[in-house]
C-alpha positions as a Python dict, from the first residue, in 0.01 Angstrom:
ca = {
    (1, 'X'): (0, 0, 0),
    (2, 'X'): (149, 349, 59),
    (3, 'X'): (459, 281, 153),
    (4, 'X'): (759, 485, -13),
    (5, 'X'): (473, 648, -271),
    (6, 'X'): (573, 1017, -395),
    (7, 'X'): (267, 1091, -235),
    (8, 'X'): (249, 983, 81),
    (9, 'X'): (392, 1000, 430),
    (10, 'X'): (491, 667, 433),
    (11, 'X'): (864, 721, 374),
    (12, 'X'): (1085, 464, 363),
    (13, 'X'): (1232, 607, 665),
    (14, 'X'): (996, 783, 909),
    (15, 'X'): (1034, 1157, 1015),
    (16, 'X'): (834, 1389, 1233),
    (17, 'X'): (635, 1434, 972),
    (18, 'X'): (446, 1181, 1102),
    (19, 'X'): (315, 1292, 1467),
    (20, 'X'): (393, 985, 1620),
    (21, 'X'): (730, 1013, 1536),
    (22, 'X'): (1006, 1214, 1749),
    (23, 'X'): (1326, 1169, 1562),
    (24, 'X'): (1429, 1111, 1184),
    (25, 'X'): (1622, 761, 1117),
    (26, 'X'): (1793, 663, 818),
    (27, 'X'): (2127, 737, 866),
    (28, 'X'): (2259, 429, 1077),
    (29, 'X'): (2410, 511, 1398),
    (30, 'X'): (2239, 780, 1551),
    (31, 'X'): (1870, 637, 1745),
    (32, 'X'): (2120, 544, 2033),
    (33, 'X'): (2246, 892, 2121),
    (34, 'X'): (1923, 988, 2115),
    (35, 'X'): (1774, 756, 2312),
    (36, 'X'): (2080, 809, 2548),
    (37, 'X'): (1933, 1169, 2538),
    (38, 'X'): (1583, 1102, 2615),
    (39, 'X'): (1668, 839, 2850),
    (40, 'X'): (1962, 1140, 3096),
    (41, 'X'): (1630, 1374, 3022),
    (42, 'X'): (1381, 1134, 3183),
    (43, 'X'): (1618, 1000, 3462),
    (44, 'X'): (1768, 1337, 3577),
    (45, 'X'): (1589, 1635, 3443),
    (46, 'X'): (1213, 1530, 3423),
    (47, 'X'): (1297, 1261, 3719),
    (48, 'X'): (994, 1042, 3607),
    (49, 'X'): (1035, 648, 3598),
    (50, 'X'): (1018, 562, 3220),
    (51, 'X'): (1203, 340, 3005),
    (52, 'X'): (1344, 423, 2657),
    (53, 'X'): (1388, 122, 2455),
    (54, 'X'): (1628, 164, 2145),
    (55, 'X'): (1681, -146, 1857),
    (56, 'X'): (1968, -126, 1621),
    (57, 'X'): (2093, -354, 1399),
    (58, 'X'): (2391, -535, 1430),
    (59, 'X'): (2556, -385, 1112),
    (60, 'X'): (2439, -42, 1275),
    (61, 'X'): (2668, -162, 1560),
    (62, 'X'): (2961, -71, 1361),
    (63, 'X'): (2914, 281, 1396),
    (64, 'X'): (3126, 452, 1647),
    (65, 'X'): (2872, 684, 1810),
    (66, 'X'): (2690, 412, 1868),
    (67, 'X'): (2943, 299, 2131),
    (68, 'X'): (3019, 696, 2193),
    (69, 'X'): (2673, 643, 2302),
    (70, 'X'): (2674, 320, 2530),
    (71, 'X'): (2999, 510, 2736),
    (72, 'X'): (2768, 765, 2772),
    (73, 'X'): (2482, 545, 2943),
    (74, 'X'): (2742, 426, 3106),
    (75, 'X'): (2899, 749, 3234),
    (76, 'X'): (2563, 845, 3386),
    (77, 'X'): (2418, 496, 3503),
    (78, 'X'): (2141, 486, 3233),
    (79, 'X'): (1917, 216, 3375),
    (80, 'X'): (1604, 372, 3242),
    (81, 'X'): (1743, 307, 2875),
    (82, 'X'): (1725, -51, 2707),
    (83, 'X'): (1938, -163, 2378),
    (84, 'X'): (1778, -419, 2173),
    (85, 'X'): (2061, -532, 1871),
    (86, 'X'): (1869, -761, 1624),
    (87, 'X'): (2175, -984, 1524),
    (88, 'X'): (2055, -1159, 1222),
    (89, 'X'): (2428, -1116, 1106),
    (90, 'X'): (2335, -939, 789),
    (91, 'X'): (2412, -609, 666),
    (92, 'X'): (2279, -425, 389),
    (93, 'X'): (2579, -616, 69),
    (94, 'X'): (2718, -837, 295),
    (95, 'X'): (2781, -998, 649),
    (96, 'X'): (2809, -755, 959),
    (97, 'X'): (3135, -818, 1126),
    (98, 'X'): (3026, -1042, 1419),
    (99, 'X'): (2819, -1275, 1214),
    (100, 'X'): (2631, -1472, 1425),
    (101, 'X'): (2913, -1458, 1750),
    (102, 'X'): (2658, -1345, 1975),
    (103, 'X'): (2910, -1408, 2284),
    (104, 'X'): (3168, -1147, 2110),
    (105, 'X'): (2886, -883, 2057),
    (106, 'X'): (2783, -949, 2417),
    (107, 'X'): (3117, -923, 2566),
    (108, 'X'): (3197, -553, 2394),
    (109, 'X'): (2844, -482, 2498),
    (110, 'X'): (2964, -560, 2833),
    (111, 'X'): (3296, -395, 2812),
    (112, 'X'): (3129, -66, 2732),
    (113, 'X'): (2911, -91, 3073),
    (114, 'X'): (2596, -265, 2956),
    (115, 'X'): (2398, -492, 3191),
    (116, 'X'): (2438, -752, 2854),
    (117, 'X'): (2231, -1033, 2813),
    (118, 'X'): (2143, -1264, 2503),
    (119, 'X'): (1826, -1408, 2377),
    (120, 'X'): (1662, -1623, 2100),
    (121, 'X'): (1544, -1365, 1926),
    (122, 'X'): (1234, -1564, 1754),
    (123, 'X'): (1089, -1725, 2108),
    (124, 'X'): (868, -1451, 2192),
    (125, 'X'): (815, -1609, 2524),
    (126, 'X'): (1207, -1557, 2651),
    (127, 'X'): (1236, -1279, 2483),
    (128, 'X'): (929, -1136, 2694),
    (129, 'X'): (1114, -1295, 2993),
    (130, 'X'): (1432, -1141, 2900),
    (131, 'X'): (1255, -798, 2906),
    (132, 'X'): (1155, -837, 3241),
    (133, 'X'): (1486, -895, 3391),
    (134, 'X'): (1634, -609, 3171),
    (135, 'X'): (1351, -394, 3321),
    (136, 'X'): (1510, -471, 3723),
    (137, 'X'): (1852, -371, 3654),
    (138, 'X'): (1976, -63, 3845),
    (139, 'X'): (2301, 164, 3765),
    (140, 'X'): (2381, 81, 3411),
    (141, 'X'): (2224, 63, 3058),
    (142, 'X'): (2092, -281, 2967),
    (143, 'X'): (2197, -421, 2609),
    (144, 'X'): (1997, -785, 2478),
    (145, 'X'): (2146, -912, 2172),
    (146, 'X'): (1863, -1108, 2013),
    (147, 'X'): (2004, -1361, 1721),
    (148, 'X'): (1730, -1398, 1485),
    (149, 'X'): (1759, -1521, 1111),
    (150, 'X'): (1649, -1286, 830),
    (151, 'X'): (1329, -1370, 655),
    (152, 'X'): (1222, -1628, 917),
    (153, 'X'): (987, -1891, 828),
    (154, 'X'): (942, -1768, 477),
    (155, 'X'): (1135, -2055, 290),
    (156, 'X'): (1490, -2179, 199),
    (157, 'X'): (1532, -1966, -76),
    (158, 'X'): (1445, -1639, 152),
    (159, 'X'): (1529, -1738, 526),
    (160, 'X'): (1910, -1638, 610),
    (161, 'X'): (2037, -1576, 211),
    (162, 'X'): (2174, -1218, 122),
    (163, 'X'): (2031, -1016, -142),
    (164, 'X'): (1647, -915, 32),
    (165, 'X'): (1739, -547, 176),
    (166, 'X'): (1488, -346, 137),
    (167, 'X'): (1344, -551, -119),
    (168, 'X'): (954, -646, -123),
    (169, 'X'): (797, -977, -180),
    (170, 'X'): (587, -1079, -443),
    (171, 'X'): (316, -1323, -582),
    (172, 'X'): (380, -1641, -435),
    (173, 'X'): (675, -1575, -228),
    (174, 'X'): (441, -1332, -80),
    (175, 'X'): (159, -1553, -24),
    (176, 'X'): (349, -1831, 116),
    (177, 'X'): (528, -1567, 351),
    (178, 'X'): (189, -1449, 493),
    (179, 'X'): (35, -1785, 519),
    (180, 'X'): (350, -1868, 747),
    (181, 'X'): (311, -1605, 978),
    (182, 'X'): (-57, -1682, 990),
    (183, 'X'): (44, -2027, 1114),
    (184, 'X'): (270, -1875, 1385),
    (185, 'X'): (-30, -1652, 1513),
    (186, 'X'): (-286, -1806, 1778),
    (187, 'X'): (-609, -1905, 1664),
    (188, 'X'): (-854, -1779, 1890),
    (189, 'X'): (-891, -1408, 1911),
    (190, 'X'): (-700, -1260, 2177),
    (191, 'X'): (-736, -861, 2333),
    (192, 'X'): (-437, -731, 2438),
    (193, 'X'): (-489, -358, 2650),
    (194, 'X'): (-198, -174, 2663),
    (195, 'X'): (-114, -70, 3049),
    (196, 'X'): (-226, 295, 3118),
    (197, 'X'): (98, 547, 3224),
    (198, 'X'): (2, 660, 3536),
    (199, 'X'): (10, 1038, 3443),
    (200, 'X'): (76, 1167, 3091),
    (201, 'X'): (370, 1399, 3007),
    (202, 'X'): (302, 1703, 2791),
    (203, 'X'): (599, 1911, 2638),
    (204, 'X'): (516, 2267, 2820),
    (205, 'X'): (499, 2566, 2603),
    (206, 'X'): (843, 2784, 2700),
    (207, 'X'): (726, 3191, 2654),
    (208, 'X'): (987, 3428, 2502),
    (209, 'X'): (1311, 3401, 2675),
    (210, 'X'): (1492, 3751, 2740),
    (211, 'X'): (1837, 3849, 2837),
    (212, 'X'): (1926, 4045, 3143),
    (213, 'X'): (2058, 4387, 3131),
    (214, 'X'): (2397, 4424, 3010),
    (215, 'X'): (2646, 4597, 3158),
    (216, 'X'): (2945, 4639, 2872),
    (217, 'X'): (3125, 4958, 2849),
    (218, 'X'): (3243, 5044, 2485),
    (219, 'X'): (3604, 5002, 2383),
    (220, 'X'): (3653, 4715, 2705),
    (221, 'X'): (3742, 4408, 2548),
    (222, 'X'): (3579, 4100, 2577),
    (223, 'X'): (3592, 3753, 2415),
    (224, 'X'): (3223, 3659, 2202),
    (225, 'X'): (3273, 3276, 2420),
    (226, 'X'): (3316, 3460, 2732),
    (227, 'X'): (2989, 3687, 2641),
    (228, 'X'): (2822, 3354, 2551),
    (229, 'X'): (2906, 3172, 2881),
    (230, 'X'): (2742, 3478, 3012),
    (231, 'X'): (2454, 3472, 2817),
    (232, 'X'): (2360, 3138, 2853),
    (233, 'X'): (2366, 3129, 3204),
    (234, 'X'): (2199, 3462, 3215),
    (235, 'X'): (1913, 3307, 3026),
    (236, 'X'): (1924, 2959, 3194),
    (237, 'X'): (1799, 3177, 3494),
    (238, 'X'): (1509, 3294, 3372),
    (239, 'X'): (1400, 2975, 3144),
    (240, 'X'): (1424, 2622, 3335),
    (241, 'X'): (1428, 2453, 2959),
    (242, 'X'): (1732, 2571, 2874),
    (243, 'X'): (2005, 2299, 2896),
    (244, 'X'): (2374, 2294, 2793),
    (245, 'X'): (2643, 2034, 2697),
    (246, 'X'): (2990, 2049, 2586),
    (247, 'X'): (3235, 1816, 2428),
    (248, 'X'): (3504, 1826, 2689),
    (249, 'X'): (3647, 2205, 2565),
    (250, 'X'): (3393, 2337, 2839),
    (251, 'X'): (3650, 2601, 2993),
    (252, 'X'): (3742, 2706, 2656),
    (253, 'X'): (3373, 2746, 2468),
    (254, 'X'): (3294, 2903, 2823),
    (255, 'X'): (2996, 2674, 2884),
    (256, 'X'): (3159, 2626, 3225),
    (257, 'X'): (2977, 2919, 3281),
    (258, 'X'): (2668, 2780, 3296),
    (259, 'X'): (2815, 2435, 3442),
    (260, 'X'): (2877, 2639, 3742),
    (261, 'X'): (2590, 2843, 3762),
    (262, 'X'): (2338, 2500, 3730),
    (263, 'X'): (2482, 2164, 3705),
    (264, 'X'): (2199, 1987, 3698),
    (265, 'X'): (2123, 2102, 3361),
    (266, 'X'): (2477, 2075, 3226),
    (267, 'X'): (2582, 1782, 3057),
    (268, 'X'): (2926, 1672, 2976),
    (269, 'X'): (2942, 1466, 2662),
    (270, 'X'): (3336, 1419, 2695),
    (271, 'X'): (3546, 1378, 2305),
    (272, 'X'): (3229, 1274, 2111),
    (273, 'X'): (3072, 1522, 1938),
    (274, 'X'): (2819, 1321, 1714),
    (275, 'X'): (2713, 1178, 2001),
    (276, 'X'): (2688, 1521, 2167),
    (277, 'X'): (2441, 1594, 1931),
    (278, 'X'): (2253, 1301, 1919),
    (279, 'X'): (2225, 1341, 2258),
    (280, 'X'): (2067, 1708, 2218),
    (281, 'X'): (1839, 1597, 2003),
    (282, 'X'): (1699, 1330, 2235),
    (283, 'X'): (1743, 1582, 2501),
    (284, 'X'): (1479, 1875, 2286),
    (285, 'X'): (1267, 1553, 2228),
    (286, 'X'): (1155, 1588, 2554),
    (287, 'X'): (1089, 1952, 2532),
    (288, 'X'): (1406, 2109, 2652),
    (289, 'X'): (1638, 2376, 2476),
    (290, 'X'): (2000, 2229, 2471),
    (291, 'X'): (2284, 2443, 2379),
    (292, 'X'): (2579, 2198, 2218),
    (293, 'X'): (2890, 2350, 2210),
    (294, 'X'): (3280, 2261, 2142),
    (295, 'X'): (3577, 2395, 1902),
    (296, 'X'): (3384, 2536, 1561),
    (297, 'X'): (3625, 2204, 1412),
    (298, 'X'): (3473, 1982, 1586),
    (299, 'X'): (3177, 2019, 1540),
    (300, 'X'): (3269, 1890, 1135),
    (301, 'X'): (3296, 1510, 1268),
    (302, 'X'): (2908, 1578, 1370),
    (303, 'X'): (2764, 1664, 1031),
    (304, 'X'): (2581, 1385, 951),
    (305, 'X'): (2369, 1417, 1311),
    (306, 'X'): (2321, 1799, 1235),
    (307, 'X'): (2196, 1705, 902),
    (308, 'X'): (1943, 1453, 1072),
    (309, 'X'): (1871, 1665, 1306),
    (310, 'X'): (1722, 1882, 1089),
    (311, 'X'): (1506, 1617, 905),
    (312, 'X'): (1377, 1555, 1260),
    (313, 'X'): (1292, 1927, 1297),
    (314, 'X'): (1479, 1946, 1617),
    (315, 'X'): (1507, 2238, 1807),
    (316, 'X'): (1869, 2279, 1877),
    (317, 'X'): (2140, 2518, 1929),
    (318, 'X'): (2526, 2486, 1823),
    (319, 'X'): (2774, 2684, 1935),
    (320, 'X'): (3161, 2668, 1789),
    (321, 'X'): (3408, 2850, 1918),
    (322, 'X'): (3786, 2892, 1859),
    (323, 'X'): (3660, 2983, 1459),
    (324, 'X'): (3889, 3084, 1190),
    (325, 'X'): (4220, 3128, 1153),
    (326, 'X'): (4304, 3422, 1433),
    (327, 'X'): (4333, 3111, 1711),
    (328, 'X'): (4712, 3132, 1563),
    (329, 'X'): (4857, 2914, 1825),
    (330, 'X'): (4680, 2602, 1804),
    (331, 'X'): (4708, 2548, 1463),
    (332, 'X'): (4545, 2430, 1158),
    (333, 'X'): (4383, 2097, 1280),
    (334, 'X'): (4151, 2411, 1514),
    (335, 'X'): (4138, 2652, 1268),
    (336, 'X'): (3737, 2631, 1180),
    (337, 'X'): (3731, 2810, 844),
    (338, 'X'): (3453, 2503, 622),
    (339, 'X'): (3197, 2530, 959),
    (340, 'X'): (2992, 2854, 764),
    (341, 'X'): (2933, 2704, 448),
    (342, 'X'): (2814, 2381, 640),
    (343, 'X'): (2630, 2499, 848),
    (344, 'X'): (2406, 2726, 622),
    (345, 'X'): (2370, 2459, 417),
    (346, 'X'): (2189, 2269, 645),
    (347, 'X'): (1763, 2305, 602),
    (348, 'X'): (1592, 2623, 767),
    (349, 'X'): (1948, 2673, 964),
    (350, 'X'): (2025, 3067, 1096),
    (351, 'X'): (2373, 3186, 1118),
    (352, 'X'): (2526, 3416, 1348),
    (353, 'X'): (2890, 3504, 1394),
    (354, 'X'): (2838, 3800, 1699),
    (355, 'X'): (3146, 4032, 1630),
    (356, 'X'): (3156, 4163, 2050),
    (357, 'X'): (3003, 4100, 2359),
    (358, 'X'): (2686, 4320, 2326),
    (359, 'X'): (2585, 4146, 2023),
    (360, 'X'): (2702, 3764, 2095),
    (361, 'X'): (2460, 3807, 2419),
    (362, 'X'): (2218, 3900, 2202),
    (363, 'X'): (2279, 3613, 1941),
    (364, 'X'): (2212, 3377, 2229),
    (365, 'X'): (1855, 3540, 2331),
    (366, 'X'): (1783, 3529, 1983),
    (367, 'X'): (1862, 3173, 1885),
    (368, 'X'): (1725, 3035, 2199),
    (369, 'X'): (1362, 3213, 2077),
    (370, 'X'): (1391, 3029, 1765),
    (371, 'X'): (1278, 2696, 1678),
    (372, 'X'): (1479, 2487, 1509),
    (373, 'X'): (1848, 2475, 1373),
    (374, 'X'): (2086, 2772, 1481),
    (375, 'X'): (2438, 2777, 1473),
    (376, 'X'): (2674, 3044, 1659),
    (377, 'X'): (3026, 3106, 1564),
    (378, 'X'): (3225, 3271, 1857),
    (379, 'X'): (3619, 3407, 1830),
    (380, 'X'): (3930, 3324, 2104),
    (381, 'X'): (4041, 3649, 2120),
    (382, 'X'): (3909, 3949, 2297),
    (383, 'X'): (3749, 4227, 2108),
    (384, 'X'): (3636, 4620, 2145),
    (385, 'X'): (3265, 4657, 2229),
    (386, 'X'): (3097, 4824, 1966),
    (387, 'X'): (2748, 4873, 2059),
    (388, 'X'): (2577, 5024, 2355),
    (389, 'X'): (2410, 4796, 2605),
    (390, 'X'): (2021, 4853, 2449),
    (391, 'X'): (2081, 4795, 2103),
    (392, 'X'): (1842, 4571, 1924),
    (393, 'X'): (1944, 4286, 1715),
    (394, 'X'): (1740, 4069, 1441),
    (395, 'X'): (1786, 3808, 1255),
    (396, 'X'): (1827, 3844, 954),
    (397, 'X'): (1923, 4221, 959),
    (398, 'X'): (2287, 4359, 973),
    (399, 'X'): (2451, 4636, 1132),
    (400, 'X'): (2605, 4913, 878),
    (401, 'X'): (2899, 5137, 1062),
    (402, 'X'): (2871, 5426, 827),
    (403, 'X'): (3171, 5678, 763),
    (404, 'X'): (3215, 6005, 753),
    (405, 'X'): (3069, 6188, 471),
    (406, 'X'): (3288, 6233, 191),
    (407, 'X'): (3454, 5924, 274),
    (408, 'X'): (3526, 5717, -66),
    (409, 'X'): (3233, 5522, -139),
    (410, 'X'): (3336, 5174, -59),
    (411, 'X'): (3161, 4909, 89),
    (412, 'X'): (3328, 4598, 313),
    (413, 'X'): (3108, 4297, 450),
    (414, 'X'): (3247, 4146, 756),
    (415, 'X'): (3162, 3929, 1030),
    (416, 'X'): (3310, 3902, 1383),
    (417, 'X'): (3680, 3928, 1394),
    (418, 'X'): (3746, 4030, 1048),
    (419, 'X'): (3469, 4385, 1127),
    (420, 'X'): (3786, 4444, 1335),
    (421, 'X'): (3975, 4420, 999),
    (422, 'X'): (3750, 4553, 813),
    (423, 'X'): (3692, 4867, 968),
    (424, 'X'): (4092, 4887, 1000),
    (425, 'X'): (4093, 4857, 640),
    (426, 'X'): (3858, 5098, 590),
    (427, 'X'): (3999, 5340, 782),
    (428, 'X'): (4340, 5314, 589),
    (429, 'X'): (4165, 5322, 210),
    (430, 'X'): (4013, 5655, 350),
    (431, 'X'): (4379, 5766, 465),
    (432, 'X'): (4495, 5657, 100),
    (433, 'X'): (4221, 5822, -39),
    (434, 'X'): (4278, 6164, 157),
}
């Protein structure tokens, strides 16, 4: 009698506030890439034999990531993860596109890689049998499309009409609703033990993750994405948590760094970033430290899963690179300029836009120390190291380049490239000055 109360952790959609719960829903679209995460985690990383059963809804199904997901499972033979799509052909104002066509929704299913089968989704007995053939396929995802009707069994007025989303039942709709499923349910009492895993898997505590020494000499030149290729594997050395995938811009972010360095823990999501980040937050699920990176731009199509991913607490590190407007040769459509104000906007996010080497290698070390949502904005271009090779960075805390005394008292706030500018601009207001 909770549910949806101001009061009460019974939301209408469940979060980790609960402790039971792993992931945030609520935004349609996303459990798949998730489970896709947890699922590559379990099969490759953790290499332990579980299976990771996801249900969506058939108007869920027309979401793109969730078939950027299923040619992900596909892409890396997923047959520890199971779809379940409850067809019961209705979305939330009106019918989902397939209806009740459960040989068209099997077919794409099919197309996209999926072991596919279908299923009466109210005989509990082949649906149970259904399960167990699912649970035998090797080399692919399995997807069951199980057509069911909405509001089964609880009277013409209710069973298959429109109109009940979300929507409670009361007085004697209610009572005749209960006393239906009461009919359904056997009589004598029946104990049902769950099977015990055979060893239980606890998330392991990860201690503070440091960086190596660094070698930069001031004034050398260095891209911030080549320092944070660097970094990353640098710090995947030390910390067997850390993981890393890319949205097919790999040799540009510089995550090939650490592709090369440890490709079992790199994982390449190809041109889908939402489900790139769905699949990072399935992956820190399981207690890992993914590092999701592509073009700062691109990373705008994946909003909506950053945004989740923060209602589901994740732990989970962005990286965009390619920011702002000094890319020059690519163009506007890469030109990241909106990614800042996004992502601070998102809950208990840090920032960090690392102006040279010394200090992007430190903006990794930092972010991968702290839990939860941090994004890091790196620049094309090669620029001057500033800072000696021991300097100590916090969150939080900014660097102040002081001039000369006597300078005119004048104050510019930059961040990464424009520093550059600012300092040159700086430098020419004292020259105007003098």
């Amino acid at each position: 009698m909770n549910l949806r109360k101001i009061d009460s952790d019974l939301e209408g959609h469940p979060t980790p506030r609960l402790s039971f719960v792993d992931v945030a829903t609520g935004s349609l679209g996303q459990g798949l890439s998730a489970a896709a995460g947890m699922a590559y985690s379990a099969k490759y990383i953790e290499k332990i034999p579980i299976k990771i059963f996801c249900i969506c809804g058939d108007g869920e199904m027309s979401e793109g990531s969730c078939w950027e997901a299923l040619l992900f499972a596909w892409k890396y033979k997923l047959d520890n993860l199971i779809l379940i799509v409850d067809m019961n052909r209705f979305g939330q104002s009106e019918e989902a596109p397939h209806k009740h066509d459960v040989e068209l929704l099997k077919g794409k299913l099919h197309a996209f890689g999926a072991k596919a089968f279908s299923v009466n989704g109210h005989n509990l007995q082949k649906l149970t049998m259904t399960l167990q053939k699912a649970k035998k396929i090797t080399g692919q995802p399995i997807a069951i499309v199980a057509k069911t009707f909405k509001g089964k069994y609880f009277g013409e007025t209710i069973e298959d009409k429109p109109g009940w989303h979300g929507k409670a039942l009361e007085g004697e709709e209610a009572k005749r609703a209960i006393e239906s499923i009461k009919s359904l349910m056997h009589a004598e009492d029946v104990t049902l033990t769950p099977i015990k895993p055979e060893k239980l898997v606890l998330k392991e505590a990860v201690s503070k993750i440091s960086l190596k020494a660094l070698s930069y000499k001031k004034g050398d030149k260095v891209a911030t994405r080549n320092a944070y290729g660097t970094a990353l594997k640098n710090i995947g050395e030390t910390c067997t948590k850390i993981v890393a995938t890319d949205g097919d811009t790999k040799n540009s972010t510089m995550a090939i760094t650490f592709a090369n360095a440890y490709p079992d823990r790199f994982i390449e999501a190809c041109i889908a970033e939402q489900n790139m980040i769905g699949v990072a937050v399935g992956l820190q699920a399981r207690g890992l430290i993914p590092f999701a990176s592509a073009f700062a731009a691109f990373h705008t199509r994946s909003f909506d899963f950053i945004r989740m991913a923060a209602i589901s607490m994740a732990n989970l590190k962005i990286v965009g690179s390619h920011a702002g407007v000094h890319i020059g040769q690519d163009g506007p459509s890469q030109m990241a300029l909106e990614d800042f104000a996004m992502m601070r906007s998102v809950a208990g996010s840090v920032v960090l836009y690392p102006s040279e080497a010394v200090s992007c290698e430190n903006a990794v070390m930092l972010v991968a120390n702290y839990k939860g949502i941090a994004y890091i904005r790196t620049t094309r271009g090669a620029t001057p190291v500033l800072y000696p090779n021991d300097e100590v960075f916090e969150i939080g805390k900014c660097k102040v380049h002081k001039a000369p005394e006597g300078s005119p008292k004048v104050t510019i706030i930059a961040g990464g490239i424009t520093l550059f500018e600012g300092i040159a601009l700086f430098i020419y207001s004292c020259s105007i000055e003098g």
